[in-house]
C-alpha positions as CSV (number, residue, x, y, z in Angstrom):
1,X,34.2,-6.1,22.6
2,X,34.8,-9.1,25.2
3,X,38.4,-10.6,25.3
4,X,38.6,-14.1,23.2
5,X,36.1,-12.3,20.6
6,X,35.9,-14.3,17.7
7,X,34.2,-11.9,15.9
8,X,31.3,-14.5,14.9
9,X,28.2,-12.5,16.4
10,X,25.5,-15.2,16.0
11,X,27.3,-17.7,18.6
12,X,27.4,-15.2,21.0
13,X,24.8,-14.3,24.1
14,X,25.6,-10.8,24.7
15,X,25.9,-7.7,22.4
16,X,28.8,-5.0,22.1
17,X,29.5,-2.0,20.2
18,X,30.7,-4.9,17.6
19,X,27.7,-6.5,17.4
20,X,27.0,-6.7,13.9
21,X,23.3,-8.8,13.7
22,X,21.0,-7.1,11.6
23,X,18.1,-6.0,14.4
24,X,14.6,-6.6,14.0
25,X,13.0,-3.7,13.9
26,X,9.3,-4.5,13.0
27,X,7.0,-2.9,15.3
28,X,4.3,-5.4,16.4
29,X,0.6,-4.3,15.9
30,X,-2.1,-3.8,19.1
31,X,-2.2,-6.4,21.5
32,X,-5.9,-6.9,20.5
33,X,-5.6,-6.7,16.6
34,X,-5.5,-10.0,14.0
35,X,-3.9,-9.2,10.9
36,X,-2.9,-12.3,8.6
37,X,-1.4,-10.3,5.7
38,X,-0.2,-6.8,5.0
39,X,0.2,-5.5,1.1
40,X,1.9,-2.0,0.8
41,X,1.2,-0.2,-2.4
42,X,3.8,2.1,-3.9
43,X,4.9,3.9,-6.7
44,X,8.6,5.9,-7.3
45,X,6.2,9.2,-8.6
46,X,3.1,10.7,-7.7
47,X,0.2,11.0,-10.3
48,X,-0.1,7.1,-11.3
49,X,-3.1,6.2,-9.4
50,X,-1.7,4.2,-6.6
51,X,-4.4,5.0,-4.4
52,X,-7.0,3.7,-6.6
53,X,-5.2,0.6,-6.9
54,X,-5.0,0.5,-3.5
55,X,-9.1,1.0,-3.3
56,X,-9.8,-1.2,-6.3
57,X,-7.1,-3.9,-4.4
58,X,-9.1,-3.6,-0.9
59,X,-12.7,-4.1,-2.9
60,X,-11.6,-7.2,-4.8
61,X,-10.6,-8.4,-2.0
62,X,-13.8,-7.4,0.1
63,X,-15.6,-9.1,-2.7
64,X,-14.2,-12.6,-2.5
65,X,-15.0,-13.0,1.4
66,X,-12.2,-11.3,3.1
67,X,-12.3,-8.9,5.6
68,X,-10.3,-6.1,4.3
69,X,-8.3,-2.8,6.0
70,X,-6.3,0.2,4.7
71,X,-4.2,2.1,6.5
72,X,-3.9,5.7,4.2
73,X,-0.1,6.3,4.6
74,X,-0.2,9.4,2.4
75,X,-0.4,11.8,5.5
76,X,-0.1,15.2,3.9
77,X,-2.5,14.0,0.4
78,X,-4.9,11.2,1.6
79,X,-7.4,10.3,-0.7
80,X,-8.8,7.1,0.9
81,X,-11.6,8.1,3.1
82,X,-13.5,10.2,-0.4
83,X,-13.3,7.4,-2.8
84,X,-15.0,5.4,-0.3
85,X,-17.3,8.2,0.7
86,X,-16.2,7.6,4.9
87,X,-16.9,10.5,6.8
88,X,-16.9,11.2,10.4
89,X,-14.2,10.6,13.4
90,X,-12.3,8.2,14.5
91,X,-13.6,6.6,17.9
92,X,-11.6,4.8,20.2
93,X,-11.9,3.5,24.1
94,X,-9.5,2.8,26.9
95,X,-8.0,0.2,25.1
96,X,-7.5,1.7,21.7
97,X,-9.1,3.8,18.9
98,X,-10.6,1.9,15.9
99,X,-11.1,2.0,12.5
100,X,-13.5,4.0,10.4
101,X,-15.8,1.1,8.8
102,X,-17.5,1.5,5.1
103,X,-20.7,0.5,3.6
104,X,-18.8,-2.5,2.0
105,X,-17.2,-3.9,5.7
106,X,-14.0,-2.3,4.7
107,X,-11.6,-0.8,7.8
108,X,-10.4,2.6,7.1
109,X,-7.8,4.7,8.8
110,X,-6.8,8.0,7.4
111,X,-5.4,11.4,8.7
112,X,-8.5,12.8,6.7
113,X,-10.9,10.9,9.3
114,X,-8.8,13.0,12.2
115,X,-9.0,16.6,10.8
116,X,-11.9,19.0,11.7
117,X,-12.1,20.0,7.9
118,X,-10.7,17.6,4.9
119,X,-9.6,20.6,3.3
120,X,-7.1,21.1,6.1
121,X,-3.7,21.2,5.4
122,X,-1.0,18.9,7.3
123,X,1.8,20.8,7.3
124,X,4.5,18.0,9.5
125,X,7.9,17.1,8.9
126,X,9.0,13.6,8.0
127,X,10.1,12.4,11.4
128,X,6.0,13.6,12.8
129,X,4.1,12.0,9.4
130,X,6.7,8.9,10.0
131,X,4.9,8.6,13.6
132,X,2.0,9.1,12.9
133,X,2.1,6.2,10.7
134,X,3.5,3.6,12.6
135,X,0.3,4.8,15.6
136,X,-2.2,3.9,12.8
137,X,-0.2,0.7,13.0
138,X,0.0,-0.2,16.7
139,X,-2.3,2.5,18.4
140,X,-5.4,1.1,16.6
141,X,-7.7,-2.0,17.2
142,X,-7.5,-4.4,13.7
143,X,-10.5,-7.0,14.5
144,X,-9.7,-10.1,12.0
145,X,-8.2,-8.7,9.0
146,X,-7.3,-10.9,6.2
147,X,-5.6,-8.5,4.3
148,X,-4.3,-5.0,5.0
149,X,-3.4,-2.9,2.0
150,X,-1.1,0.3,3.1
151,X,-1.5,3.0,0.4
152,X,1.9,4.9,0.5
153,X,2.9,8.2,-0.3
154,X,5.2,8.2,-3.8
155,X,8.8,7.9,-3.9
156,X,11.6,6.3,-1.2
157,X,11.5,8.7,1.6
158,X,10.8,8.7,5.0
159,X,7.2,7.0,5.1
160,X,7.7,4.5,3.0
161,X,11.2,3.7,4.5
162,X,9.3,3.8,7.8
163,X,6.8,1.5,6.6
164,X,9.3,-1.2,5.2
165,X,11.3,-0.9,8.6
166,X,8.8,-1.0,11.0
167,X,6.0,-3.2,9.7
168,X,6.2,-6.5,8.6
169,X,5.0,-6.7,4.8
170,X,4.1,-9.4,2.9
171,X,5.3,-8.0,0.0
172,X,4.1,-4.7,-1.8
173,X,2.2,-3.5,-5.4
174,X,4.2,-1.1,-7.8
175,X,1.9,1.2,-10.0
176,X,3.6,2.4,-12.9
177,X,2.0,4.0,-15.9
178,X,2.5,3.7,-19.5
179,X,5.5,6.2,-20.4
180,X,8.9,5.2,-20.9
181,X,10.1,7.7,-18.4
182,X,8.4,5.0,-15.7
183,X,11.3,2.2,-16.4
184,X,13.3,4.5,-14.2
185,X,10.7,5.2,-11.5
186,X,10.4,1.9,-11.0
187,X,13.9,0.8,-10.9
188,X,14.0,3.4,-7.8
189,X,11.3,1.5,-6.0
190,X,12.6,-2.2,-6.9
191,X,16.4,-1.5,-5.6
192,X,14.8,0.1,-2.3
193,X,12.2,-3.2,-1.7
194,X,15.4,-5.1,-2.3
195,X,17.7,-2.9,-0.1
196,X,14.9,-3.1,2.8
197,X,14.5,-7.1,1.9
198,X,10.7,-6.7,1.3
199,X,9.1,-9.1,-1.8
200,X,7.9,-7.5,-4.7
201,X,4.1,-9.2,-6.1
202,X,4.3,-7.6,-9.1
203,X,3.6,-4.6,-11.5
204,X,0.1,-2.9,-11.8
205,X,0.2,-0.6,-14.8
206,X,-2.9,2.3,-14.7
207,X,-4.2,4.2,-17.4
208,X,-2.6,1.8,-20.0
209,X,-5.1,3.0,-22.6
210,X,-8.7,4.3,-23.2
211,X,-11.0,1.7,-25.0
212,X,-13.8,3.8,-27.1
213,X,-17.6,3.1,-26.2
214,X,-18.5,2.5,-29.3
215,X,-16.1,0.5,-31.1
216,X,-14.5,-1.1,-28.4
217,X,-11.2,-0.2,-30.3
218,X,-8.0,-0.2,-27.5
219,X,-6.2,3.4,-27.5
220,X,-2.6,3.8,-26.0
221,X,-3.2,7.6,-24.9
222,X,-0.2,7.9,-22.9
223,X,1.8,6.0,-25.9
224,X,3.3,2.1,-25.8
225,X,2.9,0.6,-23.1
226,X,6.5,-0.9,-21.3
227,X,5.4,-2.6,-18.8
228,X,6.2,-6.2,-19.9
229,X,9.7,-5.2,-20.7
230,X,10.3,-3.6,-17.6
231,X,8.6,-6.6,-15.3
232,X,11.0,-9.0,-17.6
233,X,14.1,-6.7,-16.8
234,X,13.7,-7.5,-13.2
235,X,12.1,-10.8,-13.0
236,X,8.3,-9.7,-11.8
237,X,4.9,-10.2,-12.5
238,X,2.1,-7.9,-14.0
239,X,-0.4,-8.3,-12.2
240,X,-2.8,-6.1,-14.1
241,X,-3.4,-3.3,-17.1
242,X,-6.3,-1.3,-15.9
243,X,-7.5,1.3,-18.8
244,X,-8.6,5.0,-18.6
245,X,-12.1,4.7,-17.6
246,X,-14.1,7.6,-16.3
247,X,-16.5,5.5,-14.7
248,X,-14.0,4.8,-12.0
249,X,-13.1,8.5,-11.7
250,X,-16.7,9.7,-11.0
251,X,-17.2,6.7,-8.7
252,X,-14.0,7.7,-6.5
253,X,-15.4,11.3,-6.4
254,X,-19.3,10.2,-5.4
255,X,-17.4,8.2,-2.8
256,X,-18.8,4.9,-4.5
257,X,-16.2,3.0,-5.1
258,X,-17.3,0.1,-3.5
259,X,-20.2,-0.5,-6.0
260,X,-17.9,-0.2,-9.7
261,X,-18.8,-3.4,-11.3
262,X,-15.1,-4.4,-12.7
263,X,-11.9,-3.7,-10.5
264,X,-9.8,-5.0,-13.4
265,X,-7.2,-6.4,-10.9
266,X,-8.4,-9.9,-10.8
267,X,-5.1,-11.2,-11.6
268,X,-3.8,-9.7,-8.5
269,X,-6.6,-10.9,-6.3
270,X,-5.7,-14.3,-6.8
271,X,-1.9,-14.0,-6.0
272,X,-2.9,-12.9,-3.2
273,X,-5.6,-15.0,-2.4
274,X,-3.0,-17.8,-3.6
275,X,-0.5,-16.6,-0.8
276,X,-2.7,-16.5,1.8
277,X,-3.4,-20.2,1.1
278,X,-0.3,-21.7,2.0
């Protein structure tokens, strides 16, 4: 600390062990990537279907003329590269490695797409899955993304806290599911998007209920759905209810995602569509 210190750190042009500015820590991406907007999805517990929110969020996207990534955060579980049926390696040149593309024009990077076998485990500790993370972020070549839609790993812990320091979000996707148990989950991941300053969209609740074939009748499977009380609680939107359909399951595990005919997330589509207009 300088004599004469006044102790008012934003008039001043040098820093001290005093200095008490919050510091930028957003990592910027490759010199040669575009990227206009970047969506993290997350949820406080595993199990809720994040990452086909994620994939169902990247295809209604695709589908309204934009070009699309997805950077597959969940190191040690990633699930991406199946549901869109990507196989193969990751290429790369001199001046970067690139994405893995899909039948639908969708950019792909996963740790799946850099093993020898899917099946094999990654068995890192936080600080290494942390890293490799933010090198899907600045070590690859992004060519004119509109969107990029980060699918998280669950919880608060050291990827997703990487994530919200290091990358600059637009704002990320909660995925809760119907139980009451979920009000609390989802507290967890509010108070840390708040304590890390990063905008919430909204709510996405999955398998809110099963509607039968026949009848068409709406059944709550997993009980009552809370998700409208817990959005009102803390002042967000829902952006979507998407039910327990199989036809989604068996198209994520043929790798066809890409060609379900109903994403139910249209709501979402167009807040996002919306904030990319301004």
């Amino acid at each position: 600390m300088s004599e004469g210190c006044n102790h008012d750190c934003s008039s001043c042009g040098s820093t001290c062990g005093e200095d008490a500015r919050l510091q930028d820590m957003h990592e910027k991406p490759h010199e040669l990537s575009e990227i206009r907007h970047v969506i993290a999805v997350v949820s406080g517990k595993g199990g809720v279907g994040k990452s086909m929110v994620t994939g169902l969020m990247s295809v209604a996207m695709a589908r309204k003329g934009c070009h699309v990534g997805i950077i597959d955060a969940d190191i040690t579980g990633p699930s991406i590269p199946k549901m869109f049926g990507v196989r193969g390696e990751v290429c790369g040149s001199e001046a970067g490695a690139y994405p893995v593309t899909t039948a639908g024009g969708i950019d792909i990077v996963s740790m799946n797409l850099l093993l020898e076998e899917s099946t094999d485990p990654v068995v890192w500790r936080g600080p290494i899955l942390s890293g490799v993370v933010k090198q899907f972020w600045h070590d690859f070549i992004w060519n004119d993304i509109d969107y990029m839609f980060i699918d998280m790993p669950p919880g608060t812990g050291d990827v997703p806290l990487t994530v919200m320091q290091s990358i600059k979000l637009d704002g990320i996707i909660i995925v809760t599911s119907p139980q009451e148990l979920v009000s609390m989950i989802v507290e967890k991941a509010v108070k840390m998007a708040e304590l890390m300053s990063v905008p919430i969209l909204g709510l996405v609740e999955n398998m809110s209920y099963f509607e039968c074939p026949d009848c068409g009748s709406k059944h709550e499977i997993f009980g009552h759905s809370h998700v409208e009380e817990i959005a009102k609680q803390y002042n967000i939107d829902v952006l979507g209810r998407m039910p327990m359909q199989p036809g989604l399951a068996a198209a994520c595990d043929a790798g066809q995602l890409e060609t379900v005919p109903k994403v139910y997330l249209e709501k979402a589509a167009e807040k996002l569509l919306a904030m990319g207009n301004k």
